[in-house]
PLY file of the C-alpha trace (Angstrom):
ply
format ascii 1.0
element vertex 568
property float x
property float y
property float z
element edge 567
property int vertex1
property int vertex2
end_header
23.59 10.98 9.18
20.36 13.41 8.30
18.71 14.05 5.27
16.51 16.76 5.68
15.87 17.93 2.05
12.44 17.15 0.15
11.92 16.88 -3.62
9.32 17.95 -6.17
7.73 14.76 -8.11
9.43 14.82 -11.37
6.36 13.29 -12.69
3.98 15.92 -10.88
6.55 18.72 -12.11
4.32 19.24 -15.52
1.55 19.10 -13.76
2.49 22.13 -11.48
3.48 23.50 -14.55
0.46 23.24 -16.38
-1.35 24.23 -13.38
0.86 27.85 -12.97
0.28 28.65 -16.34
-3.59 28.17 -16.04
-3.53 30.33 -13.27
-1.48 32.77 -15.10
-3.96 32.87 -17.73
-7.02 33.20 -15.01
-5.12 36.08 -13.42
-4.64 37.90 -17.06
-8.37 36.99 -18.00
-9.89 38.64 -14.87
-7.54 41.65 -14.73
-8.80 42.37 -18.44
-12.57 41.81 -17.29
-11.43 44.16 -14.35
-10.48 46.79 -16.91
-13.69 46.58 -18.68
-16.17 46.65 -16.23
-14.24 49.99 -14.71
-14.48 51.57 -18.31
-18.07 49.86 -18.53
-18.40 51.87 -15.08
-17.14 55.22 -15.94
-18.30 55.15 -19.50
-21.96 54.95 -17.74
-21.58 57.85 -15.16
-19.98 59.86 -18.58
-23.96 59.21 -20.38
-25.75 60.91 -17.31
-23.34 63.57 -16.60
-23.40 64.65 -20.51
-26.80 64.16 -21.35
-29.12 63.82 -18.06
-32.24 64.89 -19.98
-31.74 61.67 -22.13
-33.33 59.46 -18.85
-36.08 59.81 -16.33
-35.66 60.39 -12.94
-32.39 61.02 -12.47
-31.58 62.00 -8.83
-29.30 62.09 -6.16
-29.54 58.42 -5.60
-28.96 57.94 -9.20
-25.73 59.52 -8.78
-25.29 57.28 -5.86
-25.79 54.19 -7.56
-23.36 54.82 -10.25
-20.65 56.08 -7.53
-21.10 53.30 -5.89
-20.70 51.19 -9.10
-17.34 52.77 -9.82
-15.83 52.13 -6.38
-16.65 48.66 -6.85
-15.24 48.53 -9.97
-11.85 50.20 -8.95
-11.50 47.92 -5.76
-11.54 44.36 -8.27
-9.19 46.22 -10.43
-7.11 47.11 -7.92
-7.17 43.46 -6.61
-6.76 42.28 -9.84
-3.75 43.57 -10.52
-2.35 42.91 -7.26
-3.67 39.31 -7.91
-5.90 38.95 -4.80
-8.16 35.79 -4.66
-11.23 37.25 -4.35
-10.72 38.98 -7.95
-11.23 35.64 -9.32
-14.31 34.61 -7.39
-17.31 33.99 -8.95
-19.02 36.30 -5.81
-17.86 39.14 -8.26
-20.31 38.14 -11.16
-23.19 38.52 -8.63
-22.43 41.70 -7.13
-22.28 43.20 -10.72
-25.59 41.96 -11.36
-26.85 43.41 -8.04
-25.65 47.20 -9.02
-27.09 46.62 -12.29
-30.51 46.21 -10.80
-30.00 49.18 -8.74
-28.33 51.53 -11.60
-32.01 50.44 -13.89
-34.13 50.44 -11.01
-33.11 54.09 -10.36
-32.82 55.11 -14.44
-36.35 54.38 -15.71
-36.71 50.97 -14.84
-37.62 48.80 -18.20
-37.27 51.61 -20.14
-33.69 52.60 -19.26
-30.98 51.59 -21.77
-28.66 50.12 -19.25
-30.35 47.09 -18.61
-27.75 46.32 -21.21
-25.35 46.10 -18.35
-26.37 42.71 -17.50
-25.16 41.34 -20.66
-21.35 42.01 -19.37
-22.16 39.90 -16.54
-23.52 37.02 -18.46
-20.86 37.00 -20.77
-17.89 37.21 -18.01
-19.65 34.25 -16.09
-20.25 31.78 -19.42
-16.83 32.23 -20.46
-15.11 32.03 -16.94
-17.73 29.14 -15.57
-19.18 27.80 -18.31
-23.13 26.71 -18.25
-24.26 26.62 -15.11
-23.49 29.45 -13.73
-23.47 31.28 -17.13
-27.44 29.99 -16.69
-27.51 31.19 -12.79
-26.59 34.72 -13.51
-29.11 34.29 -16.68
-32.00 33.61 -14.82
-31.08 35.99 -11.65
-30.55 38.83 -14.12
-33.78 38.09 -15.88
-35.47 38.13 -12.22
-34.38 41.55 -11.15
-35.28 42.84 -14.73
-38.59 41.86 -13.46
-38.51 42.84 -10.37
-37.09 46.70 -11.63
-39.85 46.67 -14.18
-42.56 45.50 -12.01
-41.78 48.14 -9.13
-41.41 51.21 -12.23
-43.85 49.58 -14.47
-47.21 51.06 -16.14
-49.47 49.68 -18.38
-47.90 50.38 -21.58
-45.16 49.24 -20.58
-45.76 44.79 -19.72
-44.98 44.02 -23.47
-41.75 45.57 -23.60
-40.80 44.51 -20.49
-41.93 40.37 -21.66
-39.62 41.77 -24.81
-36.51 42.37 -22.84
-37.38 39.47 -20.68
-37.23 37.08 -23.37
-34.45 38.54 -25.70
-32.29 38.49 -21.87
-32.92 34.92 -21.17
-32.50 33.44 -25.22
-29.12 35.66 -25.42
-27.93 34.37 -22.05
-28.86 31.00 -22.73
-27.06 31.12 -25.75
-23.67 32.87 -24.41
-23.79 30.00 -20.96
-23.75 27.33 -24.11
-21.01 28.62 -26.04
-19.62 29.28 -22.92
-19.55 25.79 -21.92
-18.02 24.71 -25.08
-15.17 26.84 -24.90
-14.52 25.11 -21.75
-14.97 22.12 -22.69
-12.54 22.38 -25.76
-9.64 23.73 -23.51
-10.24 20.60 -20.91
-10.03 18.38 -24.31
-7.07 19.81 -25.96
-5.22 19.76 -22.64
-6.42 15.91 -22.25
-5.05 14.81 -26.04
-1.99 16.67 -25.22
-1.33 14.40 -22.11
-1.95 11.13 -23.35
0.20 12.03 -26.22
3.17 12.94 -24.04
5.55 10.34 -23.99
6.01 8.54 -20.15
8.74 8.00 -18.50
10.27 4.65 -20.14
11.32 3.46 -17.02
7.69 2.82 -16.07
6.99 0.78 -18.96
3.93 0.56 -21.05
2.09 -0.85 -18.36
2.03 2.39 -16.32
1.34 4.12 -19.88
-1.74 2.22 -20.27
-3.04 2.79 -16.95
-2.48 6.80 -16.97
-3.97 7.02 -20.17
-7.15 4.79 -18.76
-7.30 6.81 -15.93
-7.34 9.99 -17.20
-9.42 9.37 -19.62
-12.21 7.77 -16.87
-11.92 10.90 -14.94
-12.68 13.50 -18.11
-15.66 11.72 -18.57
-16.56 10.93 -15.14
-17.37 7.72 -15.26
-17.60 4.66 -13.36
-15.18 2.42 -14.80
-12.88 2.49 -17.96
-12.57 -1.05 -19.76
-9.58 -1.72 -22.10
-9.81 -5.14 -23.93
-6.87 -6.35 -26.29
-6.12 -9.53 -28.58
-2.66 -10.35 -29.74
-2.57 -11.52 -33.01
-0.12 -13.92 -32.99
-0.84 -15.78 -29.81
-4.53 -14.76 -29.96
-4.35 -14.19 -25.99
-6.72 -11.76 -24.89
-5.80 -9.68 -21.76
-8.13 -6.84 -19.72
-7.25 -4.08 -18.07
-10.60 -2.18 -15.44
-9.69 0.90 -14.17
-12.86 1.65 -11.73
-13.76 5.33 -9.84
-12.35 5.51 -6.67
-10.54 2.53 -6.71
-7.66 3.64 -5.16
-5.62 -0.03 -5.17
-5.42 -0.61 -8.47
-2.88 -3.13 -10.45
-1.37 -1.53 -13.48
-0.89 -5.09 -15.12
-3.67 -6.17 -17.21
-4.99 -10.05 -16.60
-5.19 -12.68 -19.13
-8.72 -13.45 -19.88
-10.39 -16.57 -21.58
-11.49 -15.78 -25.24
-15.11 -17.26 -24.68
-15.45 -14.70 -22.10
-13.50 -11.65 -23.89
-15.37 -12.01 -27.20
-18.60 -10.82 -25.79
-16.83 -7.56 -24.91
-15.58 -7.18 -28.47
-18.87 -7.79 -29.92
-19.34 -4.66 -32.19
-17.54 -4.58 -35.65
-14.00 -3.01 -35.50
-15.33 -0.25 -37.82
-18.16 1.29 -35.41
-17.84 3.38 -32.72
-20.58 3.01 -30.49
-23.21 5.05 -28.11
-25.40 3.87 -25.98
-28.74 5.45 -23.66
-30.86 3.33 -22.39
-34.43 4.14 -22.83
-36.66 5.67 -19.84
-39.24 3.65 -21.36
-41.00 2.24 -24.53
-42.43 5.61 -25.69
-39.25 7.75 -24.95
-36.91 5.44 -27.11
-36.31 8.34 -29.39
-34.67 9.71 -26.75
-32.19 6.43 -26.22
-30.73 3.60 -27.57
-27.64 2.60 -29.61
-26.22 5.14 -31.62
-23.22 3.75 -34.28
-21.02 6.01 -36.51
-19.63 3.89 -39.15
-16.42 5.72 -39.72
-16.97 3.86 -43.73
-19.23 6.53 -44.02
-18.76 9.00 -41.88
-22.95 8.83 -40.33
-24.18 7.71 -37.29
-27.07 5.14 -37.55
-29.24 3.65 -35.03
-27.97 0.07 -35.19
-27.02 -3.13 -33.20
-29.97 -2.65 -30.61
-29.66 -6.16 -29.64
-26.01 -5.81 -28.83
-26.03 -2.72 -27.29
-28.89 -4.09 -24.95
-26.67 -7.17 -23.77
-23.65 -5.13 -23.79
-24.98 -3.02 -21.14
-26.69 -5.64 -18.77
-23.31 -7.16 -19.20
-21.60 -4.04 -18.06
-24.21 -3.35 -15.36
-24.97 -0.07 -16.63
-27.53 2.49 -18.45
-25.01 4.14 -20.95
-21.83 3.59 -22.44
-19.33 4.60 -24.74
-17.17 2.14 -26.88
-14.23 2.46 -29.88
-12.43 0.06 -31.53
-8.51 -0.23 -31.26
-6.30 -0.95 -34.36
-3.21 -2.31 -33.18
0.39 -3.35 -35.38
0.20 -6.78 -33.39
-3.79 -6.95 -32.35
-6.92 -5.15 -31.93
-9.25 -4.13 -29.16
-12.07 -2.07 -27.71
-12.34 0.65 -24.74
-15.64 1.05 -22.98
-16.41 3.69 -20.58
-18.89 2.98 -18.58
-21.28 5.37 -16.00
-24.50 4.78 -13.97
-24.51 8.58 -13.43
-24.10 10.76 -17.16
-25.81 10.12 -20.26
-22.73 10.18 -22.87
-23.54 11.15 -26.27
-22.22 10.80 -29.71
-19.89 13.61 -29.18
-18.33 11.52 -26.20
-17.88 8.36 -28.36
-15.98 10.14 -30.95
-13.93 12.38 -29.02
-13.05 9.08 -27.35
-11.91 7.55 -30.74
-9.82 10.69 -30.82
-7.95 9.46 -27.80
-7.27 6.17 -28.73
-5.63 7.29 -32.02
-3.49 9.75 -30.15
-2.74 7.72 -27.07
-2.55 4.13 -28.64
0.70 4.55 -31.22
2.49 6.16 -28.46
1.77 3.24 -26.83
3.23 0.72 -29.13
6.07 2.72 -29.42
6.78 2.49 -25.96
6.24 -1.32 -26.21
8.69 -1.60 -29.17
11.20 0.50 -26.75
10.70 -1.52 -24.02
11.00 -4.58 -25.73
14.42 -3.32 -27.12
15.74 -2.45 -23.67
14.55 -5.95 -21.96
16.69 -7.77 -25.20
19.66 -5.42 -24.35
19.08 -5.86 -20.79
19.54 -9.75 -21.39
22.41 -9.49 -23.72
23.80 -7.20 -21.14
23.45 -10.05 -18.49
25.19 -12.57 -20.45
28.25 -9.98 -21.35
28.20 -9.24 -17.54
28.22 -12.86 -16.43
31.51 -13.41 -18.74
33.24 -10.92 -17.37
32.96 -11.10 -14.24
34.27 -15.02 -14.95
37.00 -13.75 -17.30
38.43 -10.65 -15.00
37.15 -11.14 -11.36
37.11 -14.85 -11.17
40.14 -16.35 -12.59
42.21 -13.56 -10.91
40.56 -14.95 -7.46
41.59 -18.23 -8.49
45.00 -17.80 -9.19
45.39 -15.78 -5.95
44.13 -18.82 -4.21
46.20 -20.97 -5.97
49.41 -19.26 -5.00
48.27 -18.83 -1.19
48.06 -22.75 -1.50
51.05 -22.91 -3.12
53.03 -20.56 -0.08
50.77 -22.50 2.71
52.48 -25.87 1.47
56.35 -24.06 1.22
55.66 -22.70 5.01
57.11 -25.13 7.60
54.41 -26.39 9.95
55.95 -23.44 13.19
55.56 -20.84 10.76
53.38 -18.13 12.66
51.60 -16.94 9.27
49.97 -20.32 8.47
47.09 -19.40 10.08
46.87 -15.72 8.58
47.06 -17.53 4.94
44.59 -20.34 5.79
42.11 -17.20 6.54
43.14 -15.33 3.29
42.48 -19.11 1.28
39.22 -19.16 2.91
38.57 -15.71 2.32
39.38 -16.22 -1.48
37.65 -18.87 -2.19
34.22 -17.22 -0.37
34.66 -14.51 -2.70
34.68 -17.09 -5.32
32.23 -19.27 -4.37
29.80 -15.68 -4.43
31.20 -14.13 -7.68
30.21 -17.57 -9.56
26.64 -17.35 -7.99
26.70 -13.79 -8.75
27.18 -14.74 -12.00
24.77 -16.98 -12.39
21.67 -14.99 -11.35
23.18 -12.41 -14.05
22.97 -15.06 -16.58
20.00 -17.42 -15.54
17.25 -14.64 -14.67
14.68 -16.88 -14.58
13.37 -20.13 -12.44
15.08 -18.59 -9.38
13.03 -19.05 -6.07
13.13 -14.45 -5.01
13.40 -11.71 -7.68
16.78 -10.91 -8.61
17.41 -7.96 -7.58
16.78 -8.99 -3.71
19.33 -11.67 -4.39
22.10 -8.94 -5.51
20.79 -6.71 -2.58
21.29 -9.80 -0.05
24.65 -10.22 -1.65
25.66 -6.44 -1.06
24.34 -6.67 2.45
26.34 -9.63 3.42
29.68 -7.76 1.97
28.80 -4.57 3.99
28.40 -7.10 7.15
31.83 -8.88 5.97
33.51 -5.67 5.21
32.40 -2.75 7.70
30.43 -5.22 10.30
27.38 -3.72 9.83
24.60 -6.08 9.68
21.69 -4.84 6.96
18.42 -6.34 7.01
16.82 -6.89 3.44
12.78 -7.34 3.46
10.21 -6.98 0.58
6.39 -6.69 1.39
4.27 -8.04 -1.26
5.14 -7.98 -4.87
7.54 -5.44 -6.65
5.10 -5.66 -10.39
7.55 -2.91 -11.56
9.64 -3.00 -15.32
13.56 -4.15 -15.07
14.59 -0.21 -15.80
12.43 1.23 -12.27
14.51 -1.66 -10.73
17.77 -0.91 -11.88
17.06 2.61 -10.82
15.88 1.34 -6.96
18.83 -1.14 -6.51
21.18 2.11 -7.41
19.22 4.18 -4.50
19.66 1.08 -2.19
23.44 1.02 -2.93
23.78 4.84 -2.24
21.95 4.61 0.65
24.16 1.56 2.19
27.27 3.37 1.32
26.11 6.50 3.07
25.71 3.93 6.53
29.01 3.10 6.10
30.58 6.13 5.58
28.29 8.66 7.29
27.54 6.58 10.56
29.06 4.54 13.65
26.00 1.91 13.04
25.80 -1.50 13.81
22.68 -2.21 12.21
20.60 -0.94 9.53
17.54 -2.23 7.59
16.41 -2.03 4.10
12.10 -2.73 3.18
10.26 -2.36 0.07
7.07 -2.36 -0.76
4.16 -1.34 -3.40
0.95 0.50 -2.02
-1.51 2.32 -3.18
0.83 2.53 -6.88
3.72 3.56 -4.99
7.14 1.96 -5.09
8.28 2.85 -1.25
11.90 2.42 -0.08
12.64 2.59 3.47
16.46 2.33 4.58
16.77 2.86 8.48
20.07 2.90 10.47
20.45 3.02 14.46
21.89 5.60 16.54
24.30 5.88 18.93
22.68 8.20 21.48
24.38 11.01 19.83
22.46 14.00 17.49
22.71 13.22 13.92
24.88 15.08 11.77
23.26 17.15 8.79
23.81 15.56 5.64
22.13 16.12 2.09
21.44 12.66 0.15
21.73 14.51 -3.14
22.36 11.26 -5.62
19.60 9.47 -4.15
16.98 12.85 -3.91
18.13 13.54 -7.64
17.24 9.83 -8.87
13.80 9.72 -7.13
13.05 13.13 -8.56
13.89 11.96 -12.27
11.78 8.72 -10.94
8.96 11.13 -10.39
9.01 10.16 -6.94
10.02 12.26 -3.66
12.43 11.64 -0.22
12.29 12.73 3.02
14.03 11.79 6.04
12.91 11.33 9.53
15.08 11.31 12.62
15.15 9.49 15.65
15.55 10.72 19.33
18.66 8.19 19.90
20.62 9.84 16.68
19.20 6.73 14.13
17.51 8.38 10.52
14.88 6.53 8.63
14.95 7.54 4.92
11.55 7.22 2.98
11.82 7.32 -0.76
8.41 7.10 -2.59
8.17 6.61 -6.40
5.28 5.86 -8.38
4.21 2.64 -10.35
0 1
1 2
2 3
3 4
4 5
5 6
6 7
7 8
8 9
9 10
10 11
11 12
12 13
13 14
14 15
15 16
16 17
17 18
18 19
19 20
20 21
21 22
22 23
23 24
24 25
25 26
26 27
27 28
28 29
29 30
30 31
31 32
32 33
33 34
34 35
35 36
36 37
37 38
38 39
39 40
40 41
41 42
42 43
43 44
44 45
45 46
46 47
47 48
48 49
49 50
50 51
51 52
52 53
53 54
54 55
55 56
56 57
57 58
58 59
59 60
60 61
61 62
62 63
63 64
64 65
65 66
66 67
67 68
68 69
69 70
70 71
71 72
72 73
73 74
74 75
75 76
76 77
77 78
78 79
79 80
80 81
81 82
82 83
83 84
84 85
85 86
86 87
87 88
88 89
89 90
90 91
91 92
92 93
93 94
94 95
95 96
96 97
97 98
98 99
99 100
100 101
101 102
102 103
103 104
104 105
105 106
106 107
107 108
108 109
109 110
110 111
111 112
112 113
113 114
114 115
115 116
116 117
117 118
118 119
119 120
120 121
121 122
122 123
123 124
124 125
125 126
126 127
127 128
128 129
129 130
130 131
131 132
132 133
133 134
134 135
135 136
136 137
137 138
138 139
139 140
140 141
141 142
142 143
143 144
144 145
145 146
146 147
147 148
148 149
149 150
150 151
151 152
152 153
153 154
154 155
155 156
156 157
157 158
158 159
159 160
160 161
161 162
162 163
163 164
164 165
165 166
166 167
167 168
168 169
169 170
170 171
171 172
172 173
173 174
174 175
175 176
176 177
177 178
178 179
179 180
180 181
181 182
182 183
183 184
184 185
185 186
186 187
187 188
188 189
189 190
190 191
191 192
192 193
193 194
194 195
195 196
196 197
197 198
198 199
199 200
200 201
201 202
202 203
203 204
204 205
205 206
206 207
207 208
208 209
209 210
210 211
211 212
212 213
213 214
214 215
215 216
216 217
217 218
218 219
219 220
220 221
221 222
222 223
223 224
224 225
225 226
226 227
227 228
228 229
229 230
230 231
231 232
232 233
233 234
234 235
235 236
236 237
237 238
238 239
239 240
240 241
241 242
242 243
243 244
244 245
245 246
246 247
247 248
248 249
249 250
250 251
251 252
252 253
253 254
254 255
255 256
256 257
257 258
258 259
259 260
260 261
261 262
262 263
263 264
264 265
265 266
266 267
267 268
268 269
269 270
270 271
271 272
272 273
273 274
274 275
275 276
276 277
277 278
278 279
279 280
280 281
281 282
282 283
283 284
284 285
285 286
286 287
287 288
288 289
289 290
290 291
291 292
292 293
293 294
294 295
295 296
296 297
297 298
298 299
299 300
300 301
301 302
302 303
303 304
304 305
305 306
306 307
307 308
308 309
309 310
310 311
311 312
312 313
313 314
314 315
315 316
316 317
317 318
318 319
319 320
320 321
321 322
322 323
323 324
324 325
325 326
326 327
327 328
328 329
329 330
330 331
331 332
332 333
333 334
334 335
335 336
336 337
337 338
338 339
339 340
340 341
341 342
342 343
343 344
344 345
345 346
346 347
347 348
348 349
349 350
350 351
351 352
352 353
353 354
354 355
355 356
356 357
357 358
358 359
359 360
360 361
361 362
362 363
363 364
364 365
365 366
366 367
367 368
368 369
369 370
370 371
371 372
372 373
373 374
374 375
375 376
376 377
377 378
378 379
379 380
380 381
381 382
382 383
383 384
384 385
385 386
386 387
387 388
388 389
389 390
390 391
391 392
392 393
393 394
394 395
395 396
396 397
397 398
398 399
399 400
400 401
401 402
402 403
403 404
404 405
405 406
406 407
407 408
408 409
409 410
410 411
411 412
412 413
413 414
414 415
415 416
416 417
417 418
418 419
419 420
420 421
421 422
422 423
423 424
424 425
425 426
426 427
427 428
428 429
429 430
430 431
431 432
432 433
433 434
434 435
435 436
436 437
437 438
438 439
439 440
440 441
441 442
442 443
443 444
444 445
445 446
446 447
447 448
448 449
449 450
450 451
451 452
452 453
453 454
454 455
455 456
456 457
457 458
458 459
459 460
460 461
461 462
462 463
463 464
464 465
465 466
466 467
467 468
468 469
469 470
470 471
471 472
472 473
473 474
474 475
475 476
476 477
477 478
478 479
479 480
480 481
481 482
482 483
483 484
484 485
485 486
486 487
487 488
488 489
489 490
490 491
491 492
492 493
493 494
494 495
495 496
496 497
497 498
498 499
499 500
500 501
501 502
502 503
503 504
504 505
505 506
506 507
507 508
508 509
509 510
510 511
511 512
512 513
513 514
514 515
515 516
516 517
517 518
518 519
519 520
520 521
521 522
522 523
523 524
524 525
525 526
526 527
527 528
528 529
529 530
530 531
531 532
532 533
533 534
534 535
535 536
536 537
537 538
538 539
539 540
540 541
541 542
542 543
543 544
544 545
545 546
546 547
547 548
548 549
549 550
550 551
551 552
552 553
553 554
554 555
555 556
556 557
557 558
558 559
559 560
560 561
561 562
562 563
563 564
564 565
565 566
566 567
């Protein structure tokens, strides 16, 4: 047996989605930059070739310069719209900038008109790049303004040049901000969009939680996200940290003391809160707590004093923190970093998150609760009739095997093939009823469940084919009762394919959670012999839906090792 084909995460399959449309929309964004700096290009070697009179000193390396220009211009388009790399590199932007200094440098210096040319350049790298380098290509184009000015420059000629100068630097300034916050709102609209996707039920709200924690932390690039809940009726608080970095991370949250959780819900459940700590006693303006009272809709500096402990508490110089309004509790989230200073725009596109990720959420919770009550109900059905049609059946054929055993005389030569059948019926029995029971009694037994039904299987394919399966577990399986229904069905199909695919004797079966990954490993020996090719499609197509992936590795004596890996 070989399974040689590899899946796409199901789970990851948006996210390759998402990430070949925004590469789409790069590809259309620079092609149409392409096409405007080549008509920027040609519409500039039009003005000297029409009217040459209209600018000083134009010569042969003028002519050059602009030549030059327009073969640079045709090569991006030309990678552009074959979709080359390099025609979305931000190497482009700087180029530009360098013929632009060139092309004024050669055209009257401060006083030539295309100086305007740097503009495009600013523009293209604030709305590709956002501030920073909408500012780098600011400041550089500013400094070979300068620099052209400087080396063409007379007298007359240092105010207009400060002029330019400044009118470059405020416009670019101003084009790297807005830049930014175009940016900005596509990362934010594509963030509320995830954590208002519904996930996968089968993970459970627990894994809901944790993505939505997660990917909030990394937006704002924190250090750790906080998420602190009460239940109303049971007033049991519970805590979830979700820290940078932190690769092992438990997706359940922990049961916390109230004494020690009401210092974390501190602030009223109307305020949304932002905290800076000072640099010092005179530059407090520029720090402090922050509170938007969404009553009415103003942010006030309030609840110093809280704010203060709240961050020595949370080890850190600034925070972020809104309230949660729950059907069945409250709560607060706090993001926390020793690196940025958050600000109030932070805190309430935070709140924003909460009210888009947090009824999800609950609905999740309702739908899981639903599905554990039908899982239970299910149980108990299950557990009657297996009593009603497997078990009685197996009884009666026992009883009429003891009925024949007593009619047969004592030399009869099938006594001993019936006493094997009674004993045969009455193991089958003996592991229906227990079978049974773990369907109906789910709880207070000693291993999880769905290890006992696995040891159960393994012992019939021993009984049955005389293949002995080894059943391990590593750790704890912290994963809902849908994932596990889901795994046991992969475990089956893999045990089934020993049997029928293989000349085995032996074969092993170990799970284990790492790193938030539920990983199956079902190994078989060889018999010296090359495998034969095989495709595992039922068990590739359920880890896929899983949002997990399988591979198979072969052995030199003919044995295969399947590895399925789906996340938690």
């Amino acid at each position: 047996m070989s399974w040689r084909e590899n899946t796409m995460p199901a789970s990851k399959l948006d996210e390759q989605n998402e990430i070949a449309a925004s590469l789409t929309t790069d590809a259309a964004d620079a092609l149409m930059v392409a096409r405007m700096r080549l008509v920027l290009a040609v519409s500039g070697l039009l003005a000297i070739f029409v009217d040459p009179s209209g600018l000083s000193g134009v010569d042969h390396f003028t002519w050059l310069a602009f030549s030059g220009y327009i073969v640079h211009s045709i090569a991006i388009y030309i990678f552009s719209l074959l979709n080359i790399p390099f025609s979305q590199s931000k190497l482009i932007h700087w180029l530009d900038i360098c013929w632009y200094a060139l092309i004024v440098l050669f055209t009257g210096g401060i006083n030539s008109f295309f100086s305007l040319f740097f503009f495009f350049a600013i523009l293209t790298a604030s709305f590709r790049w956002g501030f920073e380098e909408g500012a780098r290509i600011t400041i550089a184009s500013a400094l070979m303004l300068i620099l052209s000015g400087l080396i063409t420059e007379t007298g007359q000629d240092l105010p207009r040049l400060l002029l330019r100068t400044t009118f470059l630097l405020t416009f670019g300034y101003m084009s790297a901000r807005w830049g930014e916050s175009k940016i900005e709102l596509k990362r934010r609209i594509a963030l509320l969009r995830d954590v208002s996707r519904l996930s996968n039920p089968r993970f459970g709200v627990d894994h809901t939680i944790t993505s939505v924690l997660k990917k909030t932390l990394t937006f704002f690039k924190g250090s750790s996200c906080i998420l602190v809940m009460r239940d109303k009726d049971s007033a049991i608080y519970s805590l979830r940290t979700i820290k940078e970095g932190d690769a092992e991370q438990s997706i359940n949250a922990i049961e916390v003391r109230a004494e020690a959780a009401s210092r974390l819900m501190a602030f009223s459940q109307d305020h949304v809160v932002a905290y800076i700590r000072p640099l010092g006693p005179a530059m407090s303006i520029f720090g402090g707590s922050l509170t938007y009272d969404s009553a009415s809709g103003k942010w006030i500096k309030r609840d110093e004093e809280k704010s203060q402990n709240m961050a020595e508490l949370l080890a850190t110089d600034s925070f972020i923190s809104v309230p949660l309004s729950l059907r069945k509790g409250d709560g607060r989230i706090y993001v926390v970093s020793q690196k940025n200073r958050f600000n109030k725009t932070d805190a309430l596109f935070l709140s924003h998150i909460a009210e888009q990720a947090f009824p999800v959420i609950e609905n999740i919770e309702i739908l899981d609760r639903m599905a554990s009550e039908a899982v239970t109900q299910e149980r108990k059905k299950i557990a009657l009739d297996i009593h009603d049609t497997a078990i009685q059946p197996y009884i009666g054929l026992k009883m009429g095997l003891s009925a024949v055993r007593n009619k047969a005389s004592a030399d009869n030569p099938l006594i001993e093939d019936i006493d094997k059948l009674m004993a045969m019926a009455a193991q089958v029995i003996g592991d229906l009823r227990r079978y049974a029971g773990t369907f109906k009694n789910a709880h207070g037994q000693t291993e999880p469940v769905f290890l006992v039904v696995l040891r159960q299987q393994a012992a019939q394919v021993r009984e049955f084919y005389g293949i002995d399966i080894e059943i391990s577990m590593e750790g704890e399986l912290n994963v809902s009762d849908r994932l596990i229904a889901e795994v046991m069905q992969v475990v089956r199909e893999g045990l089934s394919n020993i049997c029928k695919h293989t000349v085995a004797q032996r074969g092993c079966v170990k799970l284990q959670c790492v790193n938030g990954w539920l990983k199956i490993q079902i190994e078989n020996e060889g018999a010296g012999a090359p495998p034969v090719d095989f495709v595992p499609r039922s068990i590739t197509e359920r880890a896929a839906a899983l949002g997990g992936r399988a591979h198979v590795k072969s052995g030199t004596d003919g044995g295969t090792s399947v590895h399925v890996e789906i996340p938690v």
